[in-house]
C-alpha positions as CSV (number, residue, x, y, z in Angstrom):
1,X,85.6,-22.9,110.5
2,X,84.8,-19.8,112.2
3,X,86.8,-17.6,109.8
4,X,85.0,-18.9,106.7
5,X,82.1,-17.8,107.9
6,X,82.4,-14.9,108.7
7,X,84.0,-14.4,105.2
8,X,81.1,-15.4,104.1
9,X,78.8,-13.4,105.8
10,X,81.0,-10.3,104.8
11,X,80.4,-11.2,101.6
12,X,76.7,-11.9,101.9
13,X,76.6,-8.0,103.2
14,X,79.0,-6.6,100.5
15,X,76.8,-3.7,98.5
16,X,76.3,-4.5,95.0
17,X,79.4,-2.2,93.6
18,X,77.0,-0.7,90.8
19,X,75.1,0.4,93.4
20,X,77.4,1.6,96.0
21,X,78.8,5.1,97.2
22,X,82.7,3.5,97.5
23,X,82.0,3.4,93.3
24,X,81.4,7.0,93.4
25,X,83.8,7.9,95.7
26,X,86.5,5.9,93.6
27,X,85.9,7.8,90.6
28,X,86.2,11.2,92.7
29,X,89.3,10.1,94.4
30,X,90.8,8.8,90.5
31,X,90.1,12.1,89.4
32,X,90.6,14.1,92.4
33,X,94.3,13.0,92.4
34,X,94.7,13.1,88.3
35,X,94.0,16.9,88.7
36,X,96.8,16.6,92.2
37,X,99.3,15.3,89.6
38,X,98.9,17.8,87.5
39,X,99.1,20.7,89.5
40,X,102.3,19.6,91.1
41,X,103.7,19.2,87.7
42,X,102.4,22.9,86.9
43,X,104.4,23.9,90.2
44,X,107.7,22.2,89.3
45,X,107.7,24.4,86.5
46,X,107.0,27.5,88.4
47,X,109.8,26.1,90.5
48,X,112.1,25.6,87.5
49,X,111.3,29.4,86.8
50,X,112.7,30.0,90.2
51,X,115.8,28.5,89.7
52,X,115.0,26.2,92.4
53,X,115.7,22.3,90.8
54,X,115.8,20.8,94.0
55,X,112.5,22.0,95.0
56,X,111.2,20.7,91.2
57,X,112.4,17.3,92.1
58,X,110.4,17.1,94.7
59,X,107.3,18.4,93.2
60,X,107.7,16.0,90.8
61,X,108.3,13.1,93.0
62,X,104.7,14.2,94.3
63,X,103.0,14.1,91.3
64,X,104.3,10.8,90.9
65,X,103.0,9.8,93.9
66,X,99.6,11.6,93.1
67,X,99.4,9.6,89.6
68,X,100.5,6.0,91.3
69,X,97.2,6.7,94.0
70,X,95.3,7.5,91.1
71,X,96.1,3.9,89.6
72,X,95.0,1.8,93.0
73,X,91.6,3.7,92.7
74,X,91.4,3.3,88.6
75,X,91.9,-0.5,89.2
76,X,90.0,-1.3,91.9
77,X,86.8,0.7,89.7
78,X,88.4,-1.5,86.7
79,X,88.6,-4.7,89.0
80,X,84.8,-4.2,90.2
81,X,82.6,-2.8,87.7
82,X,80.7,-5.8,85.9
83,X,79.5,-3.5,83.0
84,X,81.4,-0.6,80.4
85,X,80.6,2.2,82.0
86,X,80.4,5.3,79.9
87,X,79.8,8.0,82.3
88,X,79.9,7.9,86.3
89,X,77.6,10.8,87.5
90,X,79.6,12.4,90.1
91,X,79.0,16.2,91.9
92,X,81.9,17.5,94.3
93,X,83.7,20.3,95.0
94,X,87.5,20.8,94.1
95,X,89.7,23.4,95.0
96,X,91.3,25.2,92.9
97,X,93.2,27.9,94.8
98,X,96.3,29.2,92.5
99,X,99.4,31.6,93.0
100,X,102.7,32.4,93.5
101,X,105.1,29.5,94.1
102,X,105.1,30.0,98.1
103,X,101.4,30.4,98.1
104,X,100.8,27.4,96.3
105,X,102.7,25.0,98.9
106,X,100.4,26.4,101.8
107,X,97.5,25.8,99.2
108,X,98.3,22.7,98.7
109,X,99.6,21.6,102.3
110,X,96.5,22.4,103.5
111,X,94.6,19.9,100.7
112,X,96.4,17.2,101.7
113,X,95.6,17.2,105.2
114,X,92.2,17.4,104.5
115,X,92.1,14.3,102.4
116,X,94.4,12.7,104.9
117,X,91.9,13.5,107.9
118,X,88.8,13.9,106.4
119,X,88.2,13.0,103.3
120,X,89.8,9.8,102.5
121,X,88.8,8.1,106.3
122,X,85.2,9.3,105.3
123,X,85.5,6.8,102.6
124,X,87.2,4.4,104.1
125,X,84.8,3.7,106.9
126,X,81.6,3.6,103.8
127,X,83.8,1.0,101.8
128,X,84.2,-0.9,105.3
129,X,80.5,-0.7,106.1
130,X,79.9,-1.5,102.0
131,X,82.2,-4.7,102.4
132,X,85.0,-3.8,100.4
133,X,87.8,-4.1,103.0
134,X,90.6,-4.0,100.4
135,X,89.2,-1.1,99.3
136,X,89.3,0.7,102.9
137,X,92.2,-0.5,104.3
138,X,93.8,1.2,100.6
139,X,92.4,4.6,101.4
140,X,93.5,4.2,104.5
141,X,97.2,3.8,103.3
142,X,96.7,6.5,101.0
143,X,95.7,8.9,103.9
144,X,99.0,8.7,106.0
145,X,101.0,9.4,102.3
146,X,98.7,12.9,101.6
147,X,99.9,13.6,105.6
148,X,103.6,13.2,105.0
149,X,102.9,15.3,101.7
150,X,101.1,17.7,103.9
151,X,103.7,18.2,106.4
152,X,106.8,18.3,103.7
153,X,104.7,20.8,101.8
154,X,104.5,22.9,105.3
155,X,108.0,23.1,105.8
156,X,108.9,24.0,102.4
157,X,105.9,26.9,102.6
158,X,107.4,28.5,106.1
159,X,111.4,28.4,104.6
160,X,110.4,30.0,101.6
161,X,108.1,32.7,103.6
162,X,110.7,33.1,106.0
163,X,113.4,33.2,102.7
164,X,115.1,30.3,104.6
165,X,114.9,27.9,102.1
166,X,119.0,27.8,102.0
167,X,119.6,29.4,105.7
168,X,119.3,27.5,109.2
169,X,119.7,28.6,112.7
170,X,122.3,25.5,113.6
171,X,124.4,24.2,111.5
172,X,123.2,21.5,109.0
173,X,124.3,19.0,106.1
174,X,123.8,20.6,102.5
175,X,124.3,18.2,99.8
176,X,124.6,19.3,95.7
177,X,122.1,17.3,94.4
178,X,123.6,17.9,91.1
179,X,126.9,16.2,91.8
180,X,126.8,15.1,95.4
181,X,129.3,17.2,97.1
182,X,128.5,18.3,100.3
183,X,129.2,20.6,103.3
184,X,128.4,21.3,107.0
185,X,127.4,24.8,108.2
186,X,124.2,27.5,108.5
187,X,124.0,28.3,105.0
188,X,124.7,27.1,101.8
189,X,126.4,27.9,99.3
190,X,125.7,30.6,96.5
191,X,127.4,28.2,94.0
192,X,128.4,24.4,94.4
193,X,132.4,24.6,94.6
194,X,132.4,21.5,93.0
195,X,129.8,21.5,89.9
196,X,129.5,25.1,89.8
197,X,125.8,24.4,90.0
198,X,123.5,27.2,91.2
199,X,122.5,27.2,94.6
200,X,119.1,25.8,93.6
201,X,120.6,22.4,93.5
202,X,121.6,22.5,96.9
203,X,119.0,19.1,99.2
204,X,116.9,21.4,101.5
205,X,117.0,20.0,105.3
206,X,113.7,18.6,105.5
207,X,111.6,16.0,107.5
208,X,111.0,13.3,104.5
209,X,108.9,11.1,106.7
């Protein structure tokens, strides 16, 4: 008994959605993270450039990740609006800081951790105090993804500053992501003994979590 009413009364509080800031800050985030996917894309081509595949993959798998946050916020503004809405009036700033391949992953590790402690808890908490809980406990979830991005984009940044991306101070596993051979030591190889695929192939030790 007690828990349907205080459903209820969450409900009875819920903002009108046409009305609300969590609307607004839906359509930022939808297109805030379109223009994230993008970019990464953009960068797994510079990587590609590089000669470094490995490092493409994983730019890639981020702007996958980028485009699949973009659909949570695109449905829950499909799922709530009661009304075609041809334009959604919306003023922010973006950044759009652009460079060499190692400048761009401290650009962009830096982005992410301010959506991931700033930005999207800041909407989180208004969707909460609108009464969309789904819709706060989402960008919640979203927040500890643009961390992890933000730390794996760190890492890559210092190794390639360093011009460690493929040397270690211990001895570590490098795998050929090309045709999964792999080897033990503090370097890898120039050219996969196996494959006879260009270093750039080679799984960079990193901290995926």
């Amino acid at each position: 008994m007690g828990k349907h009413l205080f459903d209820t009364r969450r409900e009875y509080m819920k903002v009108d959605f046409e009305k609300s800031k969590t609307k607004i800050n839906l359509a930022r985030s939808f297109s805030a993270e379109c223009m994230e996917g993008a970019k990464y894309q953009f960068m797994a081509k510079q990587a590609e450039t590089q000669n470094l595949a490995y490092l493409k993959s994983i730019l890639k798998t981020l702007a996958k990740h980028e485009m699949s946050h973009a659909k949570v916020f695109w449905d829950y503004l499909q799922d709530n609006a009661k009304k075609v809405e041809n334009n959604i009036d919306m003023t922010y700033g973006y950044p759009f800081e652009c460079g060499e391949l190692v400048d761009n992953f401290k650009f962009h590790s830096k982005n992410e951790q301010e959506l991931s402690d700033h930005i999207y808890p800041a909407f989180a908490k208004i969707a909460k105090d609108e009464g969309y809980d789904d819709i706060a406990h989402s960008f919640k979830l979203i927040a500890t993804v643009e961390n992890c991005h933000s730390a794996l984009l760190d890492q890559i940044y210092t190794k390639l500053k360093c011009k460690k991306l493929y040397k270690s101070q211990k001895s570590q596993k490098w795998k050929c992501n090309q045709c999964g051979f792999e080897h033990t030591a503090k370097q890898s190889w120039d050219t996969c003994p196996l494959c006879k695929y260009p270093q750039g192939y080679a799984e960079i030790p990193l901290q995926m979590e």
